[in-house]
C-alpha positions, 0 to 999 in steps of 0.5 A, a space after each residue: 324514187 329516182 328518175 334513173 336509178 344506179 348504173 349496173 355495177 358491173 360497167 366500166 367507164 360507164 361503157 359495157 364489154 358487148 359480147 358477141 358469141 362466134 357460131 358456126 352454121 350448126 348453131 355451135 358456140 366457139 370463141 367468143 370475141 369481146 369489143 368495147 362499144 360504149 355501150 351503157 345499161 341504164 336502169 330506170 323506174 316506171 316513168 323513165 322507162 315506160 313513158 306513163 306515170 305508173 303502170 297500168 290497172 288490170 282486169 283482176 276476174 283471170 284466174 291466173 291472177 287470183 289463184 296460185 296454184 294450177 290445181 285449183 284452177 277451173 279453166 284448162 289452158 289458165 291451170 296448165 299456163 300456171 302448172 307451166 309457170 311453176 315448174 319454170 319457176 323451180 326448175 329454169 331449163 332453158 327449155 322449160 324457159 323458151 317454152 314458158 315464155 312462148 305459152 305466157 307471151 300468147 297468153 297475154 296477147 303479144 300475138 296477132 293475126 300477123 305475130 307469131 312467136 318462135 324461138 332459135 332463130 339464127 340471126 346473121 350478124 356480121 362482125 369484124 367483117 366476118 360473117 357470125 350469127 346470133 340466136 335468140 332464145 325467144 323471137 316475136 316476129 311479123 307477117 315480113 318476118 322482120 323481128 319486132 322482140 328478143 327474149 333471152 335466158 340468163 344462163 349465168 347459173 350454167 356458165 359465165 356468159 352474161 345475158 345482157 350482152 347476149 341480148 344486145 348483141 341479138 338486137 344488133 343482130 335484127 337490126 341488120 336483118 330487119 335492113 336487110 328485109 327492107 332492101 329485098 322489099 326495096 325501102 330504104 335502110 332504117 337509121 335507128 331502130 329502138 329493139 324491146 328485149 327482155 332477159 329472163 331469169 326463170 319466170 323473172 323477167 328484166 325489160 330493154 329498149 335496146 338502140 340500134 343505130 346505123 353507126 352502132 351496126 357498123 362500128 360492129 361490122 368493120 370491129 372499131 369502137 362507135 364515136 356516140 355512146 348507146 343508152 339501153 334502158 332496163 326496167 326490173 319489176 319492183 316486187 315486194 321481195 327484191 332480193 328473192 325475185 329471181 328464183 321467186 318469178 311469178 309464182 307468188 300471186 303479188 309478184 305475179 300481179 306486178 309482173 303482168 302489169 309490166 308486161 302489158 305497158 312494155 306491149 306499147 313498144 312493139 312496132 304496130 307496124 314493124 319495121 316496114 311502116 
């Protein structure tokens, strides 16, 4: 297999159209505004991506990941995350999604003494020199409150709007709102920040790095096109059954192995120390 794999087919020029939703203070959607920011998503297999030659082994004793379904389950909490696991599976809400993805995410140990995970965060993101917001669906966070993930629901099954502009558009989001933390805490602005974003179809997920930089924020800030493209990389998990995977998810037991192990080596890109180090 390839390094990089085929760019999405959607891109034009290789730049992506980044959407950027227009919000008011009730976190109603008005019009949407659309800018080119040559911005280009790049799939990648396990080494471009991850940085280590495969992905990671293990520990197969959990019996989340060798018994399917939540009635056969002993343990409580592993037989209600694998109850949860299905329905988000056949019925993809964006409730059931955020909840889903909230109970998996502390499951697998992305929470600390100083994370916490929530969700419907209202990001102030300035655009056009107009003050807007972005809200993530779902938010790994830190003691300082800076945000260290973004997690997004696809929701083209409900309209048109495409999850991955969505998602980018958040991180330019954090960006700016991590800055703006650091010039409370008087640090100076970090130049770039890489942001780890995951779009989720169901229990399907699709994972980004997503590069921020201070051009980038502020070609967004004054509506002009950067004068740098921005790479974001993607990693879709290889299952056995590609063309299914979506609304298959991680209910079948093989797609499930292959999912936790991606999730566990995309946990190497949360900043130990956030963006305060």
């Amino acid at each position: 297999m390839s390094a990089v794999m085929g760019e999405k087919s959607y891109m034009h020029t290789q730049a992506l159209t980044l959407e950027l939703r227009r919000q008011d203070a009730r976190g109603v959607t008005g019009s949407a505004e659309l800018l080119d920011y040559s911005i280009t998503v790049l799939p990648c297999d396990v080494p471009t991506f991850f940085n280590i030659p495969s992905l990671p082994q293990i520990p197969v004793s959990s019996e989340f990941l060798t018994k399917e379904k939540g009635e056969d389950i002993d343990d409580d909490l592993i037989r209600d995350l694998t109850k949860l696991l299905y329905l988000t599976s056949s019925a993809p809400d964006e409730a059931t999604v955020d909840i889903f993805a909230v109970v998996f995410l502390s499951h697998l140990h992305y929470t600390s003494k100083k994370r916490y995970i929530s969700i419907q965060k209202d990001l102030p993101l300035i655009m056009c020199v107009e003050s807007t917001y972005a809200k993530p669906d779902v938010y790994l966070s830190d003691s300082p409150s800076s945000i260290l993930m973004l997690l997004q629901e696809d929701k083209t099954v409900k309209n048109t709007t495409d999850a991955i502009p969505q998602l980018i558009a958040e991180a330019i989001g954090a960006f700016q709102y991590n800055n703006g933390l650091r010039r409370k805490a008087k640090l100076p602005p970090l130049k770039e920040m890489i942001i780890p974003g995951i779009v989720m179809h169901g229990t399907a997920p699709e994972f980004h790095l997503i590069p921020v930089t201070e051009e980038l924020s502020e070609a967004v800030i004054l509506g002009r096109p950067p004068t740098i493209e921005t790479v974001v990389k993607e990693y879709i998990p290889e299952v056995p059954r590609m063309d299914t995977r979506t609304w298959e998810g991680m209910a079948p037991l093989d797609n499930r192995f292959i999912i936790v192990k991606c999730y566990e080596a995309f946990k190497r890109f949360i900043p130990a120390d956030g963006f305060f180090e």
